[in-house]
N, C-alpha and C positions, 0 to 999 in steps of 0.2 A: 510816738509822734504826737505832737499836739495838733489837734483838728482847727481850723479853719474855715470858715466860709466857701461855699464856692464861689468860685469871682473867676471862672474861665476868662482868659482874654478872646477875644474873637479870632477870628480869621482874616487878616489883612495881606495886601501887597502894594507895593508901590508900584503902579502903571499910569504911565505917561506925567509922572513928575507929580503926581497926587498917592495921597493914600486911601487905598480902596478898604473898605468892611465888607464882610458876607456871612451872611446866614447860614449856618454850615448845623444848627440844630432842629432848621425845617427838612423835611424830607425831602429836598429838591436836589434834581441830579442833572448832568450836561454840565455847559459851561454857564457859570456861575455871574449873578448881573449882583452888581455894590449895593446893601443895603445905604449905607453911609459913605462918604465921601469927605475927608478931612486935608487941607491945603496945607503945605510947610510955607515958610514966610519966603517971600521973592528975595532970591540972593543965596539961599541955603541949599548947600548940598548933601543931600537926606545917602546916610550912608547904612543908616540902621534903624529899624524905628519898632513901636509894640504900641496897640492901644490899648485904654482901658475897656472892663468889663462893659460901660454902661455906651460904648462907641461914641462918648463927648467928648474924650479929649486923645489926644494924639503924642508920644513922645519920639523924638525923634535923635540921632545922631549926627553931627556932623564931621570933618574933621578935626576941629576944636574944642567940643562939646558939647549938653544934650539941650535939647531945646522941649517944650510944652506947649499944642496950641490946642483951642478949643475947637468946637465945631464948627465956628463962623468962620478959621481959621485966624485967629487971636492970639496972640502971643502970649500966655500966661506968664509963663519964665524962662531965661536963659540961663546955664550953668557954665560956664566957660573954663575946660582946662587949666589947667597954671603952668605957665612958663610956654615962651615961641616955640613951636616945630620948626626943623632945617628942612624937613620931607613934606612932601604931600603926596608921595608913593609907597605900599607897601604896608599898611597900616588904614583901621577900619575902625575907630572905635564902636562897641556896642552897644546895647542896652538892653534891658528884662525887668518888668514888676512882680513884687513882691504877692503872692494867690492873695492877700487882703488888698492888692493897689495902696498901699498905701507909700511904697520906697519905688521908686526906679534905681536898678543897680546897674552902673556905668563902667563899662570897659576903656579902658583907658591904654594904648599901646604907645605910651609914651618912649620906650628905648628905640623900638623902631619910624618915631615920630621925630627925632634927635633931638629931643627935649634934654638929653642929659641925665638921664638918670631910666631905673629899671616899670615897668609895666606895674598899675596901680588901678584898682578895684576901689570905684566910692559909691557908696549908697547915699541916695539924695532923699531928701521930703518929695512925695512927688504931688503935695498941695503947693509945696510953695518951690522946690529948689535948692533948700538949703542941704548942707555936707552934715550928712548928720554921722557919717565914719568912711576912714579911707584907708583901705588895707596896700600895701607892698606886698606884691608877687614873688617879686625877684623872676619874674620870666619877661622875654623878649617874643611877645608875638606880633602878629600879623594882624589878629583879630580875633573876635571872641563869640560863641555864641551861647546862648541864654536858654535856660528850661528851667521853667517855672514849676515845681514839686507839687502835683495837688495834695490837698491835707494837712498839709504842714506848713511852714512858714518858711519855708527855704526855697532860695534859688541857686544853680548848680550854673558853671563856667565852664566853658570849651576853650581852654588858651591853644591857639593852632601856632606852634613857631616852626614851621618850614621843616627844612628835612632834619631839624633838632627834637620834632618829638611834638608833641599833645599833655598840656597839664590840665586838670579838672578839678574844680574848684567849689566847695558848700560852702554856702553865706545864710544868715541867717541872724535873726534878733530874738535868740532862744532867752526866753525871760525878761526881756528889753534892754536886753546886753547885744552887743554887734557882736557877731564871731563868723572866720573863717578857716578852713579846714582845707586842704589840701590833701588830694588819694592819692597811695605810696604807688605809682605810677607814671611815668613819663611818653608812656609807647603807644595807649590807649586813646580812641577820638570816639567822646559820648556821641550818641547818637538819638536816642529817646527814651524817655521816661515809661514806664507801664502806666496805662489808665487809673489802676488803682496805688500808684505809688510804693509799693512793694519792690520795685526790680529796674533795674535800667540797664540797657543794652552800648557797648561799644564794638567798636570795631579796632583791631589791630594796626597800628599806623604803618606797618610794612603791607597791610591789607593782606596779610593771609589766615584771618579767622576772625569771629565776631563773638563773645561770650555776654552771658545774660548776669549782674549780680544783683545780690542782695542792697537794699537799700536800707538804712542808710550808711552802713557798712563798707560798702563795695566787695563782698565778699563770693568768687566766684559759683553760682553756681553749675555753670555748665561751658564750655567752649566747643562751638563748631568748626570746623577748619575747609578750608577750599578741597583738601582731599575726600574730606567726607561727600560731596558733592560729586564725585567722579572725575575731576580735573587735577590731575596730578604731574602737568608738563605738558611735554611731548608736543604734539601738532595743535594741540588748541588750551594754550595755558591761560589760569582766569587767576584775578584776585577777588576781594569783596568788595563792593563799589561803599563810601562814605552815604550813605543813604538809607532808606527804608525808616523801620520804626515796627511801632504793636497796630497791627492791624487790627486787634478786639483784645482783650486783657489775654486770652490764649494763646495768639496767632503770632507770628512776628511776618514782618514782609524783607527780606533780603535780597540785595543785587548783587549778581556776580557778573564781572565785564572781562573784554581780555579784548588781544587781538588771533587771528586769525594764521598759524605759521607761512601757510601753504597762500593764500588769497592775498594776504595785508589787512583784511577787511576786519573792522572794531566789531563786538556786539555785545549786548548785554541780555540776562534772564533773572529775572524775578519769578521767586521762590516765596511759598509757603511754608514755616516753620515751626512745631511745638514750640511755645514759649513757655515750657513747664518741663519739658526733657529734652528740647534739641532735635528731636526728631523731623525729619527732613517728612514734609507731607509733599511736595508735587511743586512742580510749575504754574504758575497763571498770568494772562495777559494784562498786563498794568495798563498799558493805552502809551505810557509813555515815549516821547521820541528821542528822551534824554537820559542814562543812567543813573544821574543824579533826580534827575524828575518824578522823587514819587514820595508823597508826603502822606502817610495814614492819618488816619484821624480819632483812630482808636474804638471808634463804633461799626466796623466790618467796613465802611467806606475810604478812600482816598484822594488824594489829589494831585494829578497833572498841572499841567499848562499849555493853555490853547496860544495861538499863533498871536491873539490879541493882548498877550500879557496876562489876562485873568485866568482864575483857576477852573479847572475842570472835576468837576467830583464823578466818581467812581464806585461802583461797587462788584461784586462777582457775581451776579446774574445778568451781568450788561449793561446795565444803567449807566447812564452818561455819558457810552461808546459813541 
């Protein structure tokens, strides 16, 4: 892997029609108050967005295409898809920067946009906006999401196409040649990256197992399955909830959810897991009140969502409860 710069992006969300930053490398726990604060332009509806490392500028998604504003909320650039959509449902375009900031790579769900033609991936300048390469999928998603590789120069796609399946996609400017890569899989939905870039985790898109591979191979080395959990049918059947992540380069955090045969009643449980054999370590209380709601951070911390839109960080001595 060729090494790179750290250039973490921050921790952001979009609440109440702004983009919030937070400090997620101080030690601070509870719910979490915005270092930065960055506006999208009036008129735009922010459907995806990532900041840079240094929290001055802001990229954003719309339905049309990605937008760039600074801190003052300034429009640096707009990139606008090509060609009309027939839709304005069903379809998400995304976005993700490249660990140097230097490209924003733009999801583009053009077939379910009725643009006419099939789902296209373009990496932009992300100083100025320009098309610096634009790959063909050939897949029809819904939307897409982005993980940024530390160490390397790659960024990795989530194409979600409904109940057709999950394709996953490496991009990258290995040499300062554009290239992407597609994993011989269709069934699998990424879900995160290892801290150290070694390993990334999916989950099963019929959600009945989660396995850990090699990077950047995708080469398995482990799968857990719902049975190994103790849930095998009967009165209380679970799948894997689309969620979690590496709790610390070791640890993985996993959800299992179901319903209840006997009650009706939904539940979910987060789980401790080797991230190095699979080994199932125990149960622990996430805080969360969503099964989707749990986002690690890879330093033994996590993160919820308080009732005010902002995040909640976490840890397993109680912190932030």
């Amino acid at each position: 892997m060729s090494e790179t710069p750290d250039r973490r992006q921050p921790v952001s969300r979009l609440v109440g029609g702004v983009i919030c930053v937070y400090d997620t490398a101080a030690p601070v726990f509870g719910e979490l108050v915005p270092v930065a604060v960055l506006r999208p332009r009036e008129g735009d509806e922010v459907v995806g967005h990532v900041v840079a490392a240094g929290a001055d500028r802001a990229y954003y998604t719309t339905l049309d295409g990605a937008v760039c504003v600074d801190a003052d909320g300034t429009e640096l650039w707009r990139s606008d898809i090509e060609g009309k959509r027939s839709d304005r449902y069903a379809h998400r375009p995304g976005c993700g920067l490249s660990p140097d900031g230097r490209r924003l790579w733009l999801y583009q769900p053009d077939a379910m946009a009725g643009r006419g033609r099939g789902d296209a991936w373009t990496a932009l300048d992300a100083a100025t906006g320009e098309v610096l390469a634009r790959f063909d999928l050939e897949t029809a998603g819904h939307g897409g999401g982005h993980f940024t590789h530390p160490g390397s120069g790659a960024v990795l796609l989530d194409v979600g196409e409904g109940q057709d399946g999950t394709v996953v996609f490496r991009g990258s400017f290995a040499d300062g040649a554009p290239e992407v890569t597609a994993y011989p899989w269709t069934d699998r939905c990424l879900i995160a990256l290892s801290p150290d870039g070694r390993h990334f985790l999916t989950v099963d898109h019929g959600q009945g197992d989660f396995t850990v591979h090699a990077y950047p191979g995708g080469e398995g080395a482990f799968t857990v399955t719902v049975d190994d959990f103790g849930y095998d049918g009967g009165e209380c059947e679970a799948v894997v909830e689309w969620s979690g992540g590496y709790l610390d380069p070791d640890t993985l955090a996993v959800v299992l959810c179901g319903e209840d045969e006997e009650s009706g009643e939904e539940w979910f449980r987060s789980f401790r897991v080797d991230a190095r054999t699979g080994r199932i370590l125990g149960e622990f209380d996430s805080g969360a009140e969503e099964s989707s709601d749990l986002h690690p951070l890879g330093d033994g911390s996590w993160l919820t969502t308080a009732d005010s839109g902002h995040p909640v960080r976490r840890r397993a001595d109680g912190r932030g409860v």
